[in-house]
N, C-alpha and C positions, 0 to 999 in steps of 0.2 A: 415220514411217519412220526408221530408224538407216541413218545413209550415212556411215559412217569406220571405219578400222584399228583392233578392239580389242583392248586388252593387258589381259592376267589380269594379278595378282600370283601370284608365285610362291610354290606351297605346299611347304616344303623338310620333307622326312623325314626324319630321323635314321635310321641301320641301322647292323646292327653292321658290315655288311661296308662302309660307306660310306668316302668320302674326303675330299679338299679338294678335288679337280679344279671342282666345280659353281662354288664359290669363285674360284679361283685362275685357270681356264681359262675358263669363262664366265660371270664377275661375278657372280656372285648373292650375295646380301647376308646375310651370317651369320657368325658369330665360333664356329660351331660345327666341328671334326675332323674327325667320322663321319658330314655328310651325304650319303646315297646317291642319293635322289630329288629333284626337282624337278619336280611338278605344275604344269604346263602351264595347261592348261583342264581342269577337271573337275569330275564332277556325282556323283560320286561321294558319298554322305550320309555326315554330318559332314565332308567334304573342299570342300564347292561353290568353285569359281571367283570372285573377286569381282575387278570391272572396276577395275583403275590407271590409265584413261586416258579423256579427252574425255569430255563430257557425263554421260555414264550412270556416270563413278566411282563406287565406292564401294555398286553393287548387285551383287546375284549373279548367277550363271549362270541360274540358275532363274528369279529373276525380269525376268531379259531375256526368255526364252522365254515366260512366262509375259504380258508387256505387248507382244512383238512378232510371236510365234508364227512362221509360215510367212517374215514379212519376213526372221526373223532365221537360222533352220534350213532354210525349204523346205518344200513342200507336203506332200510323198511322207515326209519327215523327222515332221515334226508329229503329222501323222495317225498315223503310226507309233510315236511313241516318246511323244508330250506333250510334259509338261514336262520328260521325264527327256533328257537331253544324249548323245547314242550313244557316241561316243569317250571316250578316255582319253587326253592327251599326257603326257609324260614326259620329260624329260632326265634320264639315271641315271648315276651314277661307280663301278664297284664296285674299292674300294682291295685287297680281297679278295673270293675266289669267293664268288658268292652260292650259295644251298640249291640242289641238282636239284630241281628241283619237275616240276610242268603242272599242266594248269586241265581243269577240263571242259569239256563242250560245253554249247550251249543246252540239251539237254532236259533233262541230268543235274543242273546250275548252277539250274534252274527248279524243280524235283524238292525237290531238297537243301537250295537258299539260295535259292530264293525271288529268281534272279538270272539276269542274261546270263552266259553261258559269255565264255570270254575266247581268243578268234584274236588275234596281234597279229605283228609286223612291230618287226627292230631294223635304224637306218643305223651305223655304226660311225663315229664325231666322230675319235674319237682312240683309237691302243692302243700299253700299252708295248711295246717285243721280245719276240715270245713272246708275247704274250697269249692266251689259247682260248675258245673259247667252247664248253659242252658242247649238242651237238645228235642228238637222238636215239640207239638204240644202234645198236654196230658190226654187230649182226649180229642175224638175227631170233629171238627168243627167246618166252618162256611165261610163264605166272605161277608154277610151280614152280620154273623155272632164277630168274627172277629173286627170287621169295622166298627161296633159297637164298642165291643171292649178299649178300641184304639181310641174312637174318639172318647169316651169315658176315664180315661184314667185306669182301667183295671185289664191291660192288656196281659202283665204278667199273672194273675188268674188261668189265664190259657195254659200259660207255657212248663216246658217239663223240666225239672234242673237235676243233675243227677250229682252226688258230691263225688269226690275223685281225689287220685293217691298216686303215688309216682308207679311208673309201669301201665297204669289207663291206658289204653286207647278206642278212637272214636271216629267211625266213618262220617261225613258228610256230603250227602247227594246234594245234588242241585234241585234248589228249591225250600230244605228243611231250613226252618229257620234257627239261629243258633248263638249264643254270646259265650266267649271264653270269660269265664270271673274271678275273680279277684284273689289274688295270692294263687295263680298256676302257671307255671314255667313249662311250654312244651316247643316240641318239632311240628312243623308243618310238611306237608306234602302236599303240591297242588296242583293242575292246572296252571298254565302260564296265563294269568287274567288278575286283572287289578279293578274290576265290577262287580261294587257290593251295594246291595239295597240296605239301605239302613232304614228300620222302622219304627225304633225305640231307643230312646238312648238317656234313660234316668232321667231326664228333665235338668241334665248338669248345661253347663256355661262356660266360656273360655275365659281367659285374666278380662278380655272386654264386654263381658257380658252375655256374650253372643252364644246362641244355642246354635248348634250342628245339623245340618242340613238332613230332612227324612224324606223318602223318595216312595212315601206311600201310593201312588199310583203308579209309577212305574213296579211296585214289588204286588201289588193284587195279582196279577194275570202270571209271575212268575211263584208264587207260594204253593205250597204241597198243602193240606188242609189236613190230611187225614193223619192219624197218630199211626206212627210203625216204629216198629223195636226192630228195626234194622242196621243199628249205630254202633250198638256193640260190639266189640273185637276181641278175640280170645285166640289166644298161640303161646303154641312150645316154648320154651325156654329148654332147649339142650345144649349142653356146652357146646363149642364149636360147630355147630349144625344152623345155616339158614332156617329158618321158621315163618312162614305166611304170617302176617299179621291182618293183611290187606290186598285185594286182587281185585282191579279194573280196567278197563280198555285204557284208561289216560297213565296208571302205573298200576307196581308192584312195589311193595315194599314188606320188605322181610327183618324179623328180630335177631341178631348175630351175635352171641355173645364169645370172644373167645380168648380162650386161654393158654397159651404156652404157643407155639408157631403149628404152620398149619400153612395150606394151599391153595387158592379159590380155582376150579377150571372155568371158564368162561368160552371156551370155545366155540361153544353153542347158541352162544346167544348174541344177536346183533341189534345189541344197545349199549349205552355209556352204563355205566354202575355209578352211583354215588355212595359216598361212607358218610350218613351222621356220625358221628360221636356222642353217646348221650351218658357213658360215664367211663371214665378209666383212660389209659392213653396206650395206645397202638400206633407198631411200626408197618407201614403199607410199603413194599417193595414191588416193580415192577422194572424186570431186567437189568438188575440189580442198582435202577435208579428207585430212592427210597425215599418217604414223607413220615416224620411222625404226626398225628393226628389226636389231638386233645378234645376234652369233654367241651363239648358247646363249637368243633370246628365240622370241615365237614371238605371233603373230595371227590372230585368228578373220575372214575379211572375210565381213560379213551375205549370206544367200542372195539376198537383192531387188536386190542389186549387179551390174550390169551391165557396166562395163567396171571393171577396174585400171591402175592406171598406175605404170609401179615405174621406179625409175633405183636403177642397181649399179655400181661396177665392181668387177666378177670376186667377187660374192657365191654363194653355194649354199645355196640353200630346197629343201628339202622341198615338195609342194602337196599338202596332203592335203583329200579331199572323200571323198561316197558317191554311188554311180552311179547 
């Protein structure tokens, strides 16, 4: 049986739109400019997860699941996915707008790349003045208005940008199309799927000149056209109280803020829990093996765990699981 807080190491991306924030705002360790990303936990191939902390260092994602199965994901999890990890975490800094893209769905993602389509969920950590995020468009359009606009130059006319402020949050179905912009630091929740349709990307260029590959016919048949205010997320803030922020078949993710010690029961639920960290720093015990856990880190606690034991003050987790 695995019974304590696991910590990944953290898998840092370079992008061209990347920043220093992952750096500078939540420690992570790199002498690199342009990191954008920060992998979390993932299972993602060639990316897998490997364990920084207590006993099991130094093995992978896959092969925790693989030596702990249900102990370590959950029954319903197992059976369902194997070895393969469902989720995707992510801390992301974009120093500039990232591409409009979107993802497909499960059928189309199965279809095409032999892959899970990609739902996902952003909390907003931190944004400068003005920061937007592009989410869906203004208004409902076609694939002729919009191939129009693509080939013209005037694509971002369509699209709808909404500014944002730390505590945001914002669902993303498969298919809306969406760019995180410039000066926002967030958490991601996702799908384990690394297929994105990129279909706009400012007209920027790499040190060689080179412009970024757009996958305009493969994203026609995958885009949502129609405008929906379905993106917005609104939840509690009670002390020490999970709070819904987010609820779908691929997760759950709850806003936890808490302060002074306290007890999670988990009995009920046969899935892993992960802890973002998105400010403050918390102690997570489980049978009195213990993990502190800082702002920008993040832990997997095994599905066979039954109760948590956390002491904060005035931290904010994320709890993300599957229903």
């Amino acid at each position: 049986m695995i019974n304590y807080p696991i910590k990944f190491k953290p898998i840092l991306q370079e992008k061209i739109w990347g920043g220093n924030k992952l750096r500078d705002i939540l420690n992570k360790e790199t002498d690199k400019e342009n990191v954008g990303e920060s992998w979390e936990i993932s299972g993602v191939k060639d990316f897998i997860s490997e364990v920084h902390n207590g006993s099991e260092a130094g093995k992978s994602l896959k092969e925790l699941i693989a030596e702990y199965q249900a102990d370590l994901v959950g029954e319903k999890i197992y059976g369902q996915f194997g070895e393969d990890f469902p989720l995707l975490i992510k801390f992301i800094d974009a120093k500039t707008d990232l591409s409009v893209q979107l993802h497909p769905n499960d059928e189309l993602a199965k279809q095409r790349h032999n892959s899970f389509g990609k739902t996902e969920m952003w909390y907003v950590m931190q944004a400068d003045k003005g920061s937007e995020l592009n989410i869906g468009f203004k208004k409902n359009t076609d694939k002729k208005e919009y191939l129009d606009h693509l080939e013209n130059g005037k694509i971002l006319d369509l699209l709808n940008f909404e500014e944002v402020e730390r505590g945001d949050s914002v669902f993303i179905n498969t298919g809306k199309v969406h760019a995180i912009g410039g000066g926002v630091l967030l958490a991601e929740i996702q799908q384990t799927s690394d297929i994105t349709y990129r279909i706009y990307d400012w007209d920027r260029v790499d040190a060689e000149g080179n412009s970024r590959e757009l996958h305009t016919a493969l994203a026609i048949d995958a885009i949502d056209f129609e405008k929906k205010d379905d993106y917005k997320l609104e939840y509690d803030q009670k002390e020490n109280e999970s709070s819904e922020i987010a609820s779908c078949e691929y997760f759950t993710t709850n806003y936890f803020p808490v302060n002074g010690k306290l007890d999670k029961d988990y009995t009920k639920l046969d899935c892993f829990v992960i802890y973002m960290c998105v400010d403050g720093v918390a102690k997570i015990s489980i049978d009195g093996n213990s993990e502190i856990i800082k702002r920008g880190e993040t832990l997997l606690i095994p599905a066979k765990t039954a109760e948590v034991n956390i002491e904060a003050e005035n931290a904010e987790l994320l709890e993300v699981y599957i229903k």
